[in-house]
C-alpha positions as CSV (number, residue, x, y, z in Angstrom):
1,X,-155.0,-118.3,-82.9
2,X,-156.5,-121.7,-84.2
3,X,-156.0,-125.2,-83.0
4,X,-153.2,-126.1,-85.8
5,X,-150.7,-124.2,-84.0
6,X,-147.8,-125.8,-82.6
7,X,-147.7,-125.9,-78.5
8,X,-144.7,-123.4,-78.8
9,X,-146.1,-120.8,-80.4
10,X,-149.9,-121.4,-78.3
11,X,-147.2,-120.9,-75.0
12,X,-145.5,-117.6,-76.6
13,X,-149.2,-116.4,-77.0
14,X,-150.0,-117.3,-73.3
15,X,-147.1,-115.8,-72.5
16,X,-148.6,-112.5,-74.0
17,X,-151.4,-113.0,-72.0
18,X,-153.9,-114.5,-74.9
19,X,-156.2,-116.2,-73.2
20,X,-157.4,-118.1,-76.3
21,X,-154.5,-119.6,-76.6
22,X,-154.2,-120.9,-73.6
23,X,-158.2,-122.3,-74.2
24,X,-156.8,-124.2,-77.4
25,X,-154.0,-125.3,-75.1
26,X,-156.8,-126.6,-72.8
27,X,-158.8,-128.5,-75.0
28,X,-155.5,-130.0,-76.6
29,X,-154.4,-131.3,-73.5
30,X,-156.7,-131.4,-70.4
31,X,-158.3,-134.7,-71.9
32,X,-155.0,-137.5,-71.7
33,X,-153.7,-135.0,-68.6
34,X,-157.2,-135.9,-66.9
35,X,-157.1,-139.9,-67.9
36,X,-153.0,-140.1,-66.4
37,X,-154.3,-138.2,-63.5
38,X,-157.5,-140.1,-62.6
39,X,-154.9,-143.4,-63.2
40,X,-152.6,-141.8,-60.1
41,X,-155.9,-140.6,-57.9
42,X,-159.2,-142.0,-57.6
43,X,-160.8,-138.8,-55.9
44,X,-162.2,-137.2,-58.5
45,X,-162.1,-133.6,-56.9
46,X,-158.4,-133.8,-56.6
47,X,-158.0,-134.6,-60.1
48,X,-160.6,-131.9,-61.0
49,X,-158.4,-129.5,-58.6
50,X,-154.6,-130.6,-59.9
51,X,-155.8,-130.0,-63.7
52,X,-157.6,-126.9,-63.1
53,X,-154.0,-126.1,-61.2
54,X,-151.9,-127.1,-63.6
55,X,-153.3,-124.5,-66.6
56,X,-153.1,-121.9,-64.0
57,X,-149.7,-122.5,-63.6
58,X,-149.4,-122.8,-67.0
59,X,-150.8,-119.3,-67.3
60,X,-148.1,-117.7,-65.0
61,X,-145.3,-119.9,-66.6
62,X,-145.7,-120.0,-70.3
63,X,-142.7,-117.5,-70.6
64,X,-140.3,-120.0,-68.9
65,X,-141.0,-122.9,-71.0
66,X,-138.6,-124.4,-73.5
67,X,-138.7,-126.9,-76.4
68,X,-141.8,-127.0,-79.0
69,X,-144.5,-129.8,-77.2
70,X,-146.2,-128.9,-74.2
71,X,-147.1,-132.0,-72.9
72,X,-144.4,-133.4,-71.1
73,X,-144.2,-129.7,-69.3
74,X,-147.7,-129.8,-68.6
75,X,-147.8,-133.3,-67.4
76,X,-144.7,-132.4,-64.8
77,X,-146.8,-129.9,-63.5
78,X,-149.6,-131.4,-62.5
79,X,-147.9,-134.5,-61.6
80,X,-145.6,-131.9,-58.5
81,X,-149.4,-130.8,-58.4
82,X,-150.7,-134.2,-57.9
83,X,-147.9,-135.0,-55.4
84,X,-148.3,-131.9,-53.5
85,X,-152.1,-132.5,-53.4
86,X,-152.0,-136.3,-51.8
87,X,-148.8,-134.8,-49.3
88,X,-151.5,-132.4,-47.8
89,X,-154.1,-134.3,-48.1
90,X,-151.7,-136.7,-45.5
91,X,-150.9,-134.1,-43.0
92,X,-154.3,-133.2,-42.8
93,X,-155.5,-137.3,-42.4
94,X,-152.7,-137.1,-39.6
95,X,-153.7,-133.8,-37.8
96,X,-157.1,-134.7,-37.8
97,X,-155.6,-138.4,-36.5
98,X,-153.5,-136.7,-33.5
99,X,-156.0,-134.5,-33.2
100,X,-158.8,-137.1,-32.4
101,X,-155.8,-138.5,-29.9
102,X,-155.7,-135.3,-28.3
103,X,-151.9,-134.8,-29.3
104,X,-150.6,-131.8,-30.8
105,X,-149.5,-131.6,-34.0
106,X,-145.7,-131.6,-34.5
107,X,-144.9,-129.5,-37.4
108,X,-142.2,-132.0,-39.5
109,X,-140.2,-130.8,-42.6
110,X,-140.2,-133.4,-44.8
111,X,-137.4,-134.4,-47.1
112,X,-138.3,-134.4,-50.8
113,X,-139.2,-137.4,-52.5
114,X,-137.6,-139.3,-55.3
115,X,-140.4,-138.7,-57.2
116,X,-140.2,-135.1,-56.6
117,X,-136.5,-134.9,-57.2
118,X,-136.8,-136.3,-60.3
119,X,-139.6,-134.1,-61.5
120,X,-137.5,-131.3,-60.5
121,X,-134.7,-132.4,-62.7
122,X,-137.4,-132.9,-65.6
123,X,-138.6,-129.8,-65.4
124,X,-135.6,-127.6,-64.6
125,X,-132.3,-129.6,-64.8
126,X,-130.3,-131.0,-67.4
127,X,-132.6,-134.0,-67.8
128,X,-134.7,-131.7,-69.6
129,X,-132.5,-130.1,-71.3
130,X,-131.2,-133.4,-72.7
131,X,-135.2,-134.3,-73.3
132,X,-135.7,-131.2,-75.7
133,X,-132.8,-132.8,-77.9
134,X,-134.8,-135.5,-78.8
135,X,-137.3,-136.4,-81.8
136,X,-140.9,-135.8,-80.4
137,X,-141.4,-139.7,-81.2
138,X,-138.7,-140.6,-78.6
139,X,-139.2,-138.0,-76.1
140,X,-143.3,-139.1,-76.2
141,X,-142.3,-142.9,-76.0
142,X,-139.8,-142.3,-72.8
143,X,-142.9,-139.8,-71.0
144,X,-145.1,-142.6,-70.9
145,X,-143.0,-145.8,-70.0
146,X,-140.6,-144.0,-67.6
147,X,-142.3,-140.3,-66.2
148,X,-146.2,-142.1,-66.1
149,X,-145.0,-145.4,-65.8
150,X,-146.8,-147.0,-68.2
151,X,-146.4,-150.7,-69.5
152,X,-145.2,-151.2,-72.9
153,X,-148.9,-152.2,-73.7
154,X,-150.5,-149.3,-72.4
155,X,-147.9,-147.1,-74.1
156,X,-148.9,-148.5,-77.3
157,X,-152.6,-148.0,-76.8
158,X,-151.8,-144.2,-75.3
159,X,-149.4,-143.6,-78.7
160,X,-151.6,-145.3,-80.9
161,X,-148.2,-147.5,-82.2
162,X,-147.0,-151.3,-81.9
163,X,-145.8,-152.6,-79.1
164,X,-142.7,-153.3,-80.1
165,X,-142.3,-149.8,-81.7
166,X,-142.4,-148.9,-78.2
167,X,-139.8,-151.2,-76.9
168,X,-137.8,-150.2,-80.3
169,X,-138.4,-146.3,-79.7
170,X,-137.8,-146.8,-75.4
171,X,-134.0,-148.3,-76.3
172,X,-133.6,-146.0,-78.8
173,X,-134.0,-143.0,-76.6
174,X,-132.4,-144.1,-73.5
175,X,-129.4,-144.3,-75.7
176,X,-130.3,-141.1,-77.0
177,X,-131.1,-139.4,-74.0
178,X,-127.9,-141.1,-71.7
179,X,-126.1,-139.6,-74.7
180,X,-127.3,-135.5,-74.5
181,X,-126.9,-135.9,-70.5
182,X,-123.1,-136.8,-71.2
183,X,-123.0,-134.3,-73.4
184,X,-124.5,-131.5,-70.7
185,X,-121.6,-132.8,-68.2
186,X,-124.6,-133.6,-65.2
187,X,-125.3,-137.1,-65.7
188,X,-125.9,-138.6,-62.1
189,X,-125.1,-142.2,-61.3
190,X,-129.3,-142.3,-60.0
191,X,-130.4,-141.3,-63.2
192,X,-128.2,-143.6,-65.4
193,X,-129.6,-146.3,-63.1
194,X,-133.2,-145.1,-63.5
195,X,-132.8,-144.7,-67.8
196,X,-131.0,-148.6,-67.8
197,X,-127.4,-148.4,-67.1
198,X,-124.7,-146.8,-69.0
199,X,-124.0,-146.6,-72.8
């Protein structure tokens, strides 16, 4: 399976358990996966860790993806990854803290995150559902300014477009987007807020 394949069919491959495809789907991705990684963490073994991760679960998952692109599934992975990572990499600063204060460690169940809840709903809920509806232009626009946070100057470098094609694009599908999440019946008011108000 060569490297002109689209990500859908390289996922239906992996799904098969064709481990070339899921090498193409590597070198396709790993490299801007890496580079929004190593802009989140500065440990360099984490990153190493999350993105080695991430193709593993990609592995196991391929079957349960939907839509063409892989990157925006890819990059929710390893951003829960990433988030998982630095959350254990806390409770083991702060049981090695309480630990050096001779105090035991208190087990505590932690609530999840906005972050997580909204990777959650990009991964499995109606947000991408709605996400899938759109052009690959849009949906790549909205990945980096809203999911990776980027400014509208670093989306333009990481899309290779005009600045103001990004602004253009980002308006376009919020409006886009607000509009499929309508359409699904699930749009909370938190995610409205988050994509700029209502329509």
């Amino acid at each position: 399976m060569g490297p002109d394949r689209s990500d859908g069919e390289l996922l239906r491959a992996v799904a098969r358990g064709d481990s070339q495809a899921l090498a193409t789907l590597y070198d396709r991705h790993a490299g801007w996966l890496h580079a929004r990684l190593t802009r989140r963490c500065q440990d360099p073994e984490t990153v190493r860790e999350v993105l080695q991760d991430t193709f593993v679960a990609a592995w196991r998952t391929a079957g349960a993806h939907r839509g063409r692109e892989a990157g925006g599934w890819l990059w929710t992975i390893a951003a829960r990854r990433l988030v998982d990572a630095q959350r254990a990499a806390a409770r083991a600063a702060e049981a090695q803290a309480a630990h050096a204060r001779h105090q035991p460690d208190a087990a505590r169940a932690t609530a999840p995150s906005a972050e997580e809840r909204a990777l959650d709903a990009l991964e499995y809920g109606d947000v991408g559902a709605a996400l899938d509806r759109l052009s690959p232009e849009l949906r790549a626009v909205l990945r980096a300014t809203v999911v990776d946070g980027l400014t509208t100057r670093e989306a333009a470098q990481l899309l290779g477009i005009p600045e103001g094609t990004v602004k253009t694009r980002a308006q376009r599908a919020r409006r886009e987007l607000r509009a499929a999440l309508t359409q699904l019946r699930a749009t909370p008011p938190h995610l409205l807020d988050a994509l700029g108000g209502t329509a």
